[in-house]
N, C-alpha and C positions, 0 to 999 in steps of 0.2 A: 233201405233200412238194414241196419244191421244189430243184433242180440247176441250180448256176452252170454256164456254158461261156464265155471269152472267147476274143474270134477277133479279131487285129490282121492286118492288111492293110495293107501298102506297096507305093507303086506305082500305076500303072493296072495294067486291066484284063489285059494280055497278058503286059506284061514285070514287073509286080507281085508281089509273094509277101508271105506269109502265117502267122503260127502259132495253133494252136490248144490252149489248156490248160485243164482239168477240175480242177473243185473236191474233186474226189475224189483227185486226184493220177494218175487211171490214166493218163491221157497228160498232161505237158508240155513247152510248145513245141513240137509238135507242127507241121512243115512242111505247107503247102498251098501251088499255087499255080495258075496255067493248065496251065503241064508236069505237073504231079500230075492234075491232073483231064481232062485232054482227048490230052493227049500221050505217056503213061506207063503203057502197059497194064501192065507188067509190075510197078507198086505199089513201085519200090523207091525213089523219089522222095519220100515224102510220100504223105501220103494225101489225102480231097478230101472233100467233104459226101456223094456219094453212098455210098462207102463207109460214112462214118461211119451214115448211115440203113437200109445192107444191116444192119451188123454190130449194131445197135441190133435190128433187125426180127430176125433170127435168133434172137436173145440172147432177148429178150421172146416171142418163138412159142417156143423151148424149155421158157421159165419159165413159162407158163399151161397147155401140155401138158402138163407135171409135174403140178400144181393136176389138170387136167381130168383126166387118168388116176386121180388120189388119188383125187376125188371119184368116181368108177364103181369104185372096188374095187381099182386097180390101181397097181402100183410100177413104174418105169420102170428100168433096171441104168442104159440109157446112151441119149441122145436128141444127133444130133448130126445138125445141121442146116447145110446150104449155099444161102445167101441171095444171087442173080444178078441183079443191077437193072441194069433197062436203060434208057437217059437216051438221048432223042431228040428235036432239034430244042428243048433246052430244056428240057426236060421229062421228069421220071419217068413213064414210060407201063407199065412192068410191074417185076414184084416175083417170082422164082420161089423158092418153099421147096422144096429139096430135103433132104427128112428121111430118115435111117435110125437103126431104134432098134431098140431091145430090150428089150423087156417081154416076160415070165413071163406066161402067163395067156392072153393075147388074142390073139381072134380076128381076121382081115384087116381084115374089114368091122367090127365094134368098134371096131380102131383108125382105120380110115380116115374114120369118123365121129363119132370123139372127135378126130383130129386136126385135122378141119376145123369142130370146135368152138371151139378153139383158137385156132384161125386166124383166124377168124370174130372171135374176142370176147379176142385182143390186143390191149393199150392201143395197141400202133404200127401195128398194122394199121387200126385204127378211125383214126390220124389221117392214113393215106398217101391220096390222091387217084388209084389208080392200079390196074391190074389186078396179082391179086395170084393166082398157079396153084403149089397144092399137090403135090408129087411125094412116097409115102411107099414106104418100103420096111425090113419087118420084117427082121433078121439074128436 
């Protein structure tokens, strides 16, 4: 499998801006720019790469917990995850999954070890560089 992304940049660095579109359609044109990534906590801006790699990393840990639940016997109702990267000095230095789900069946420590199976053996976690700390909690 392979997935286009183009990302146009005008501009330097500061007063520069940016779009970003997907081969898949789910976003086009897509704004980025310094304000969106460094200046704009509150996301209504545009969004920015770190973003795009939280919400990527969430998406993909929900999608192989599903998988790793199936495989031990188990159906998941709802698996909803909150993914917190934190970018410092340049640098992605941590990743938090904050998951809450709901599976029929299992036990704490089951899930807490199927979930950080999961975690573990993510296609986006295998390629992030970064400390990455699982939070789970059964509803």
């Amino acid at each position: 499998m392979k997935r286009k992304v183009n990302a146009i940049w005008v501009g330097d660095g500061a007063d520069g801006n940016g779009i970003l579109s997907a081969q898949s359609g789910a976003f086009n044109k897509m704004p980025y720019s310094f304000k969106t990534r460094f200046e704009n906590d509150e996301g209504v801006l545009g969004t920015n790469p770190e973003e795009l790699i939280a919400a990527a990393h969430a998406g993909c840990f929900n999608m192989k917990l599903s998988f790793v639940l199936n495989e031990a016997g188990f159906n998941s109702e709802k698996l909803n995850t909150d993914s917190v990267l934190t970018f410092e000095d340049g640098k992605i230095i941590l990743i938090e999954l904050y998951l809450k789900a709901k599976v029929p069946g299992v036990t704490e420590d089951k899930f807490i070890e199927l979930a950080e199976d999961a975690k573990k053996n993510c296609p986006i976690s295998g390629a992030l560089n970064c400390d990455i700390i699982l939070h789970t909690s059964l509803i």
